[in-house]
C-alpha positions as CSV (number, residue, x, y, z in Angstrom):
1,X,0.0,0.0,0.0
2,X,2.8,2.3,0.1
3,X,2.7,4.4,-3.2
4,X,-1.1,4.3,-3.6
5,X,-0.8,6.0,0.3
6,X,0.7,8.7,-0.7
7,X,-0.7,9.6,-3.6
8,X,-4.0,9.1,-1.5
9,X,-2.8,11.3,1.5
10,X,-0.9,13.9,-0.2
11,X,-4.0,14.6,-2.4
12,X,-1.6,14.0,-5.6
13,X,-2.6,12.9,-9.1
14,X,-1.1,12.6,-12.6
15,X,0.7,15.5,-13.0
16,X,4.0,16.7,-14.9
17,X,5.5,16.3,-11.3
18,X,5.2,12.8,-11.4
19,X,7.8,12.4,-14.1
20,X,10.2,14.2,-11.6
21,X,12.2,12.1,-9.2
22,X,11.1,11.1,-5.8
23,X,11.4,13.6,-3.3
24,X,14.0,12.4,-0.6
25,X,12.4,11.3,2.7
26,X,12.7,15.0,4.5
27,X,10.5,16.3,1.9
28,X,7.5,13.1,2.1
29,X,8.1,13.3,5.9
30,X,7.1,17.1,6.0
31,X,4.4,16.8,3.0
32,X,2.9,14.0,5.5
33,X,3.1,15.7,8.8
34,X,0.5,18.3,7.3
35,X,-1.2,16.1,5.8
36,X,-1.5,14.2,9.2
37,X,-2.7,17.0,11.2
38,X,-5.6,17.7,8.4
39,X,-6.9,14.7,9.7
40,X,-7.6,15.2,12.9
41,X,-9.6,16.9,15.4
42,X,-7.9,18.0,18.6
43,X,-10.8,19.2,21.4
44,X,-11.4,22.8,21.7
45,X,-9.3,23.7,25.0
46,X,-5.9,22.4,23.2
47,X,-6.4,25.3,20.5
48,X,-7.9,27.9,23.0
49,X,-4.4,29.1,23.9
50,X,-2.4,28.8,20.8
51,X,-3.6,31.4,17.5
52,X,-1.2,28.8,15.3
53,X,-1.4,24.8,15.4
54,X,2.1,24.0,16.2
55,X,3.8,21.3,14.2
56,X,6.9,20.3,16.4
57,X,9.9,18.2,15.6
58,X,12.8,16.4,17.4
59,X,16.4,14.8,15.3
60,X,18.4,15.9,12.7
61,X,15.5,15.6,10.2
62,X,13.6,16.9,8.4
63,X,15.2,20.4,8.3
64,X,13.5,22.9,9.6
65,X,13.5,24.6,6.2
66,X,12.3,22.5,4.2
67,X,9.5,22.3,6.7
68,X,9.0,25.9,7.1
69,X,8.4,25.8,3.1
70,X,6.1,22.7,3.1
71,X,3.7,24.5,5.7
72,X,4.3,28.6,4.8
73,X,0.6,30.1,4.3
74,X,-1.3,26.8,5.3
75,X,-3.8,26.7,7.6
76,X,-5.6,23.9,9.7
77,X,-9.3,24.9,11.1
78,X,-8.6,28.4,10.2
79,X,-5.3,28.7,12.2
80,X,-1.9,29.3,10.7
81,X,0.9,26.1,11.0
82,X,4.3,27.2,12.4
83,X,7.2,24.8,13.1
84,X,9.1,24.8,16.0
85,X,11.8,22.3,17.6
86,X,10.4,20.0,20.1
87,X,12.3,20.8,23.4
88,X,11.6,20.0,26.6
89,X,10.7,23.8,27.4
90,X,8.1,23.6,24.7
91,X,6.3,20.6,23.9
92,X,3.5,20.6,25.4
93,X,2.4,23.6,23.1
94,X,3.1,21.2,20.1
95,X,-0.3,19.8,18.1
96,X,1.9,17.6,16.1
97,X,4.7,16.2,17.4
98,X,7.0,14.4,15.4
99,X,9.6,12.3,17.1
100,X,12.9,11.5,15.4
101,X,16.4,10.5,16.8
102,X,17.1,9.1,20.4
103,X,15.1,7.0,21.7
104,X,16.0,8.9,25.2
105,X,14.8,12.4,24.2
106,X,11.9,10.3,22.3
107,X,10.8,8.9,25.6
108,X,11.4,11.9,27.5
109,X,8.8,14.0,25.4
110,X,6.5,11.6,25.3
111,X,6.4,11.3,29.1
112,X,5.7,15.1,29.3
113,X,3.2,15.0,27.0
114,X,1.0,12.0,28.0
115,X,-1.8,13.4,29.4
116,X,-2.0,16.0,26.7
117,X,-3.6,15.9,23.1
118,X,-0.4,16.4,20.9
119,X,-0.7,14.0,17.9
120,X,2.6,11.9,18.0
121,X,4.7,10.6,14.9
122,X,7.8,8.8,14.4
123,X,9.8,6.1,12.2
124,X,11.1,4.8,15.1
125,X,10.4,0.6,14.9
126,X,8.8,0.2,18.2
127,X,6.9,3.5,18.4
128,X,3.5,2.0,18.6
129,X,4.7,-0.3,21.1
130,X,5.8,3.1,23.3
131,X,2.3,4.6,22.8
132,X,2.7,6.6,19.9
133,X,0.2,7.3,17.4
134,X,1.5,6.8,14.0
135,X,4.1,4.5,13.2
136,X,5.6,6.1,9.8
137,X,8.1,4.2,7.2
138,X,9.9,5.6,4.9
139,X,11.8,3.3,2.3
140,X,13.3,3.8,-0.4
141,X,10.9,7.0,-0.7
142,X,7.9,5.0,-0.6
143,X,5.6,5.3,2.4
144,X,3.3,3.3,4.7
145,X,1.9,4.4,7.9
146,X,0.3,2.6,10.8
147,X,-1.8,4.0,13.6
148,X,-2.8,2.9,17.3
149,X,-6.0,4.1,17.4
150,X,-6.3,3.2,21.3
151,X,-3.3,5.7,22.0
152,X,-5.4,8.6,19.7
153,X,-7.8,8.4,22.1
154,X,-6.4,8.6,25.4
155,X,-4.7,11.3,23.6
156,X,-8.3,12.3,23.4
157,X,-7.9,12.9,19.4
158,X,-10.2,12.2,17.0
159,X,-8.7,10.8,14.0
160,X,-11.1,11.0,10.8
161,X,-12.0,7.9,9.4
162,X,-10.2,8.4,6.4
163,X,-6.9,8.9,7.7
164,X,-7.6,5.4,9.3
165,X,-8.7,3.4,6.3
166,X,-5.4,4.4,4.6
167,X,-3.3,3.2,6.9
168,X,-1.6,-0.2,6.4
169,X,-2.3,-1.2,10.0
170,X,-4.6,0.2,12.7
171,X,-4.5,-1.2,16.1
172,X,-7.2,-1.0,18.7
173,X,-9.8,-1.0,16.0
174,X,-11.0,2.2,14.8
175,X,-12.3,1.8,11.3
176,X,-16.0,1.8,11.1
Protein backbone atom coordinates (compact mmCIF):
# COMPACT_ATOMS: atom_id res chain seq x y z
CA UNK A 1 0.00 0.00 0.00
CA UNK A 2 2.82 2.31 0.09
CA UNK A 3 2.75 4.37 -3.22
CA UNK A 4 -1.08 4.28 -3.63
CA UNK A 5 -0.84 5.99 0.27
CA UNK A 6 0.70 8.67 -0.71
CA UNK A 7 -0.72 9.63 -3.57
CA UNK A 8 -3.99 9.12 -1.54
CA UNK A 9 -2.83 11.28 1.50
CA UNK A 10 -0.93 13.87 -0.20
CA UNK A 11 -4.00 14.56 -2.43
CA UNK A 12 -1.57 13.99 -5.57
CA UNK A 13 -2.56 12.87 -9.15
CA UNK A 14 -1.07 12.61 -12.56
CA UNK A 15 0.67 15.52 -12.97
CA UNK A 16 4.03 16.70 -14.89
CA UNK A 17 5.53 16.29 -11.27
CA UNK A 18 5.21 12.82 -11.42
CA UNK A 19 7.83 12.45 -14.06
CA UNK A 20 10.19 14.20 -11.60
CA UNK A 21 12.21 12.06 -9.22
CA UNK A 22 11.13 11.11 -5.80
CA UNK A 23 11.39 13.60 -3.30
CA UNK A 24 13.98 12.45 -0.61
CA UNK A 25 12.36 11.34 2.69
CA UNK A 26 12.73 15.02 4.49
CA UNK A 27 10.47 16.27 1.91
CA UNK A 28 7.45 13.07 2.12
CA UNK A 29 8.14 13.28 5.85
CA UNK A 30 7.10 17.09 6.05
CA UNK A 31 4.40 16.76 3.01
CA UNK A 32 2.93 14.00 5.52
CA UNK A 33 3.13 15.74 8.77
CA UNK A 34 0.55 18.29 7.33
CA UNK A 35 -1.23 16.05 5.81
CA UNK A 36 -1.53 14.20 9.20
CA UNK A 37 -2.68 17.00 11.23
CA UNK A 38 -5.59 17.74 8.41
CA UNK A 39 -6.87 14.65 9.69
CA UNK A 40 -7.57 15.17 12.92
CA UNK A 41 -9.59 16.87 15.44
CA UNK A 42 -7.94 18.01 18.61
CA UNK A 43 -10.80 19.21 21.41
CA UNK A 44 -11.39 22.76 21.71
CA UNK A 45 -9.32 23.68 24.98
CA UNK A 46 -5.90 22.36 23.24
CA UNK A 47 -6.45 25.31 20.49
CA UNK A 48 -7.94 27.89 22.96
CA UNK A 49 -4.38 29.13 23.95
CA UNK A 50 -2.36 28.78 20.85
CA UNK A 51 -3.55 31.43 17.49
CA UNK A 52 -1.20 28.80 15.33
CA UNK A 53 -1.39 24.85 15.39
CA UNK A 54 2.11 23.99 16.19
CA UNK A 55 3.78 21.27 14.16
CA UNK A 56 6.94 20.33 16.36
CA UNK A 57 9.94 18.24 15.56
CA UNK A 58 12.83 16.38 17.40
CA UNK A 59 16.41 14.83 15.34
CA UNK A 60 18.37 15.93 12.71
CA UNK A 61 15.46 15.58 10.18
CA UNK A 62 13.60 16.87 8.37
CA UNK A 63 15.22 20.38 8.26
CA UNK A 64 13.53 22.87 9.61
CA UNK A 65 13.51 24.59 6.15
CA UNK A 66 12.27 22.53 4.15
CA UNK A 67 9.52 22.33 6.70
CA UNK A 68 8.98 25.95 7.06
CA UNK A 69 8.37 25.79 3.14
CA UNK A 70 6.13 22.69 3.12
CA UNK A 71 3.74 24.49 5.66
CA UNK A 72 4.28 28.65 4.78
CA UNK A 73 0.64 30.05 4.32
CA UNK A 74 -1.29 26.81 5.31
CA UNK A 75 -3.84 26.68 7.55
CA UNK A 76 -5.56 23.87 9.71
CA UNK A 77 -9.32 24.89 11.12
CA UNK A 78 -8.59 28.43 10.23
CA UNK A 79 -5.28 28.70 12.15
CA UNK A 80 -1.88 29.26 10.72
CA UNK A 81 0.91 26.08 11.02
CA UNK A 82 4.30 27.22 12.42
CA UNK A 83 7.23 24.76 13.08
CA UNK A 84 9.10 24.80 15.97
CA UNK A 85 11.76 22.26 17.65
CA UNK A 86 10.45 20.04 20.11
CA UNK A 87 12.30 20.79 23.41
CA UNK A 88 11.64 20.01 26.63
CA UNK A 89 10.67 23.77 27.40
CA UNK A 90 8.15 23.62 24.68
CA UNK A 91 6.27 20.58 23.93
CA UNK A 92 3.47 20.60 25.44
CA UNK A 93 2.39 23.61 23.12
CA UNK A 94 3.09 21.16 20.14
CA UNK A 95 -0.30 19.82 18.11
CA UNK A 96 1.85 17.60 16.14
CA UNK A 97 4.71 16.23 17.42
CA UNK A 98 6.98 14.45 15.45
CA UNK A 99 9.58 12.33 17.13
CA UNK A 100 12.86 11.54 15.44
CA UNK A 101 16.35 10.52 16.83
CA UNK A 102 17.11 9.14 20.44
CA UNK A 103 15.13 6.96 21.70
CA UNK A 104 16.03 8.85 25.23
CA UNK A 105 14.82 12.40 24.23
CA UNK A 106 11.90 10.30 22.31
CA UNK A 107 10.78 8.85 25.59
CA UNK A 108 11.35 11.91 27.46
CA UNK A 109 8.82 14.00 25.41
CA UNK A 110 6.48 11.60 25.29
CA UNK A 111 6.37 11.33 29.12
CA UNK A 112 5.73 15.12 29.27
CA UNK A 113 3.16 15.04 26.96
CA UNK A 114 0.98 11.98 28.04
CA UNK A 115 -1.82 13.38 29.43
CA UNK A 116 -2.04 15.96 26.65
CA UNK A 117 -3.61 15.92 23.10
CA UNK A 118 -0.43 16.42 20.90
CA UNK A 119 -0.65 14.04 17.93
CA UNK A 120 2.58 11.88 18.02
CA UNK A 121 4.74 10.64 14.95
CA UNK A 122 7.76 8.79 14.40
CA UNK A 123 9.84 6.07 12.16
CA UNK A 124 11.11 4.76 15.12
CA UNK A 125 10.45 0.63 14.90
CA UNK A 126 8.78 0.20 18.23
CA UNK A 127 6.85 3.50 18.44
CA UNK A 128 3.46 2.02 18.59
CA UNK A 129 4.68 -0.27 21.14
CA UNK A 130 5.79 3.05 23.32
CA UNK A 131 2.33 4.61 22.79
CA UNK A 132 2.74 6.56 19.88
CA UNK A 133 0.25 7.28 17.38
CA UNK A 134 1.49 6.84 14.04
CA UNK A 135 4.13 4.53 13.23
CA UNK A 136 5.64 6.15 9.75
CA UNK A 137 8.11 4.17 7.18
CA UNK A 138 9.90 5.61 4.85
CA UNK A 139 11.81 3.32 2.33
CA UNK A 140 13.35 3.78 -0.42
CA UNK A 141 10.89 7.03 -0.75
CA UNK A 142 7.86 4.97 -0.60
CA UNK A 143 5.59 5.28 2.39
CA UNK A 144 3.27 3.30 4.72
CA UNK A 145 1.94 4.38 7.94
CA UNK A 146 0.28 2.57 10.75
CA UNK A 147 -1.80 3.95 13.59
CA UNK A 148 -2.77 2.93 17.33
CA UNK A 149 -5.99 4.12 17.40
CA UNK A 150 -6.30 3.15 21.34
CA UNK A 151 -3.32 5.75 21.97
CA UNK A 152 -5.42 8.56 19.67
CA UNK A 153 -7.82 8.39 22.11
CA UNK A 154 -6.36 8.57 25.41
CA UNK A 155 -4.67 11.33 23.65
CA UNK A 156 -8.26 12.35 23.36
CA UNK A 157 -7.92 12.87 19.45
CA UNK A 158 -10.17 12.17 16.99
CA UNK A 159 -8.71 10.78 14.00
CA UNK A 160 -11.12 11.04 10.82
CA UNK A 161 -11.98 7.89 9.41
CA UNK A 162 -10.18 8.42 6.40
CA UNK A 163 -6.93 8.89 7.67
CA UNK A 164 -7.56 5.37 9.33
CA UNK A 165 -8.71 3.43 6.27
CA UNK A 166 -5.38 4.45 4.56
CA UNK A 167 -3.25 3.21 6.86
CA UNK A 168 -1.65 -0.24 6.43
CA UNK A 169 -2.29 -1.19 10.04
CA UNK A 170 -4.56 0.21 12.72
CA UNK A 171 -4.55 -1.24 16.13
CA UNK A 172 -7.21 -1.04 18.65
CA UNK A 173 -9.83 -1.00 16.01
CA UNK A 174 -10.97 2.17 14.77
CA UNK A 175 -12.33 1.77 11.33
CA UNK A 176 -16.05 1.75 11.08
Amino acid sequence: MAVPVCVALLGLGPSPAAAQPAPDESRLTGAFLYRFAQFVEWPPAALETHPAMNLCVTGPRPSRRFLDDVVMGETIGGRPLTVLYATPENVTDCHVLFLNGSATVRHALMRQIADRPVLTISDAPRFLDEGGIVLLRLTDNRVSFEIDADAARRANLRLHTQLLRLASHVRGGGVP
